[in-house]
N, C-alpha and C positions, 0 to 999 in steps of 0.2 A: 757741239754747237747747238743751240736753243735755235724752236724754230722761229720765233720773232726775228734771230740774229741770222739764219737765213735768208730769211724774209726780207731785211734791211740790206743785207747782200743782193739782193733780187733788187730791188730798190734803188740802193744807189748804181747798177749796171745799170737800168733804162733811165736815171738820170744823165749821167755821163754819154750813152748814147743821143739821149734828147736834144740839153745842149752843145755836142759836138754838131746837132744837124740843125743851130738856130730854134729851137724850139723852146714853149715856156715851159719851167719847173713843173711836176710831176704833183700831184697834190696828199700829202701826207695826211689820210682819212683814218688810220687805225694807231690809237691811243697805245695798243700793246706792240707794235713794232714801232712806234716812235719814243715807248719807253726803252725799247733797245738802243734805238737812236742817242737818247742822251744820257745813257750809260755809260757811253765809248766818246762821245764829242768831247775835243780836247788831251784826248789823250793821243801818246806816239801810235798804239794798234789801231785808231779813228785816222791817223795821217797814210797810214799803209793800205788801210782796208781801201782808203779813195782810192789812193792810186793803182790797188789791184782790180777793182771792179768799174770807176769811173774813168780811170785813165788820166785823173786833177784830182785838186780840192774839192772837196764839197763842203759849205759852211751850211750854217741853218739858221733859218730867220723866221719868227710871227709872220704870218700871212693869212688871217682867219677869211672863210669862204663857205659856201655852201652850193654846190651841184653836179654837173653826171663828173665822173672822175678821168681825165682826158686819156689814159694811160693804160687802161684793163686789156682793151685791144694788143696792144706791144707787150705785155704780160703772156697773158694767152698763149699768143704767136713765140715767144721764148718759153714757157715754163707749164704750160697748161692753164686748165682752169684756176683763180684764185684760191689759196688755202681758207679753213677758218679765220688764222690767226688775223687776217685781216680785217674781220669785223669781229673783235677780242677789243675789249677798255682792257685799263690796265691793271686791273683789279682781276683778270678772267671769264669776265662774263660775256659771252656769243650775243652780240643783235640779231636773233633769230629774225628778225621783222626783212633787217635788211641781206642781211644772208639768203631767206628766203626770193628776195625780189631778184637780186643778183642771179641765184641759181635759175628763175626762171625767164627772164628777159636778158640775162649775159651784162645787163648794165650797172654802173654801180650809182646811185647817186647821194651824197653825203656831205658832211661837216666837217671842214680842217681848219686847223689854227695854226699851220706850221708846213712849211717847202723849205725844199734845199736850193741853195744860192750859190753861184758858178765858182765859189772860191771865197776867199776873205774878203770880199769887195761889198759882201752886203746888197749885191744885187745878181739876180736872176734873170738870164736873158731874156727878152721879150716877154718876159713875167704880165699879163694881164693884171691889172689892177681889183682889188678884191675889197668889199663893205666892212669895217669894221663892226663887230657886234658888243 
């Protein structure tokens, strides 16, 4: 298993925890675990994976945004500190800029164009509303 496709395993667990506790979608900021993401979307091992680490569906929708990542805390607290892969494009190249900030202030703050949604419904609970760019 690749770690990007760890990584999305990590991922959809604290989504699935998220919104079973009413909480909004987790914000998908790393290019190379969301190219693992839509590797598998749609296929039966994408139907399985949800239901082994989410506990549901997970669909995935457009949601572009930019700021702190709500989620790194609940990472952490399961899994340690954030890998590389996390600030990896999908090409392999590290943002050392933001890698760096993260390793020293613990926070992460970035640009996503894409969250997971509570199932095929095309919507994401209590999903905060985000600026199109």
């Amino acid at each position: 298993m690749s770690t990007a496709t760890t990584e999305l395993r990590r991922f959809l667990t604290i989504t699935g925890r998220r919104f079973k506790d009413g909480q909004s979608a987790p914000e998908m900021f790393s290019p190379a675990v969301d190219k693992a993401w839509h590797d598998q979307l749609g296929t039966p091992a994408y139907a399985t994976l949800c239901q082994e680490t989410a506990g549901r569906p997970i669909g995935h929708t457009a949601n572009n945004g930019h700021g702190p990542i709500s989620w790194v805390s609940a990472y952490e607290e399961a899994y340690g500190p954030l890998p590389e892969i996390w600030f990896t494009d999908a090409d392999g190249h590290v943002d050392q800029d933001l890698l760096a900030h993260y390793q020293a202030t613990g926070t992460v703050v970035a640009e996503w164009d894409c969250s997971p949604t509570g199932g095929d419904d095309d919507v994401a609970p209590n999903q905060p509303e985000t600026g199109r760019r």
